[in-house]
BAROFI-185262 format. One record per residue (C-alpha): x, y, z; residue in three letters. Coordinates in steps of 0.5 Angstrom, whole numbers, padded with zeros to 4 digits, always signed. Layout:
N
XYZALA
...
***
This chain:
89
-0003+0045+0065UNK
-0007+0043+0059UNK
-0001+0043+0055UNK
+0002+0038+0061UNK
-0005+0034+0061UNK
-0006+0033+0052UNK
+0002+0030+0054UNK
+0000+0024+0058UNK
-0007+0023+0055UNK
-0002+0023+0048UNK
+0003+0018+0051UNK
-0004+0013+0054UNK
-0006+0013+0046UNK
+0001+0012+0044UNK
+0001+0006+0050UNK
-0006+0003+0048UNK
-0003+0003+0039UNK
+0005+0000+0042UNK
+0001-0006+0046UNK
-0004-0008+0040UNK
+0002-0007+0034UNK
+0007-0011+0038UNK
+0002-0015+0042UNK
+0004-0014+0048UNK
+0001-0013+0056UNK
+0000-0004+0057UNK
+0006-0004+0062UNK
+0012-0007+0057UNK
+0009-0002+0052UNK
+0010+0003+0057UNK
+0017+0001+0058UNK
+0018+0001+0050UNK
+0016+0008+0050UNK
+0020+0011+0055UNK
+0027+0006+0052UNK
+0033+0012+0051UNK
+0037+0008+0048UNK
+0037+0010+0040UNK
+0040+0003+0038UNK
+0034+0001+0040UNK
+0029+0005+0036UNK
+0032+0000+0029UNK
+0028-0005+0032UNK
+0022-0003+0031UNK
+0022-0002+0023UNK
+0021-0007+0020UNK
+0025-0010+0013UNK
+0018-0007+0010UNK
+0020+0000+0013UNK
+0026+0001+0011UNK
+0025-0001+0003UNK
+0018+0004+0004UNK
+0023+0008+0006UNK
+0029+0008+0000UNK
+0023+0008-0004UNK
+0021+0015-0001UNK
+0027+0018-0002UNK
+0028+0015-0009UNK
+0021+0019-0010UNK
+0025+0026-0008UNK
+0023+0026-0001UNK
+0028+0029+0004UNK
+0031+0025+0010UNK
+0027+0031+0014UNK
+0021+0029+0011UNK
+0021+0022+0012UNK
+0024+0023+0019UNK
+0017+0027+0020UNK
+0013+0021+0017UNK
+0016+0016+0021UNK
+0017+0021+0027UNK
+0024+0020+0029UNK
+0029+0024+0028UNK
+0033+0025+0021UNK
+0039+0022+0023UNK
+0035+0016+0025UNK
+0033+0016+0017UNK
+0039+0017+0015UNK
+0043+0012+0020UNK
+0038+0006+0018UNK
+0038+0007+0009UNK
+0046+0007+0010UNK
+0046+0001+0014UNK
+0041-0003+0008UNK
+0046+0000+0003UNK
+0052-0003+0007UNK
+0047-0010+0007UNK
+0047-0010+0000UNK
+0054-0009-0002UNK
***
């Protein structure tokens, strides 16, 4: 049950560090927490995000181990460069 524990007092955390960054009451955090829908998820990177993103990538970083710093998964790295190349052409 420690494992169960550890989980809800991380979400707390992530609850408590969602409220401060995007000024929000702790329920609407929570809310955005527990959103499933991935088109969603863009939403919270900025413009700056995604140009440290490319940046990271120009750099040598792989998708996997940007993806791990902005802990979301590949695909959502991958998804978000190729949407700012399709802007810029």
């Amino acid at each position: 049950m420690a494992g169960v524990e550890s989980l809800e007092v991380k979400l707390n955390y992530y609850a408590m560090a969602v409220a401060i960054l995007a000024k929000c009451n702790i329920e609407t955090a929570f809310e955005k927490l527990q959103n499933d829908t991935p088109e969603k998820v863009r939403n919270y990177f900025t413009p700056r995000d995604t140009e440290d993103m490319q940046k990271l990538r120009d750099e040598g970083l792989s998708y996997y181990a940007i993806a791990k710093i902005y802990d979301v998964s590949r695909s959502t790295i991958i998804g978000r460069l190729n949407r700012k190349e399709e802007r810029v052409s």
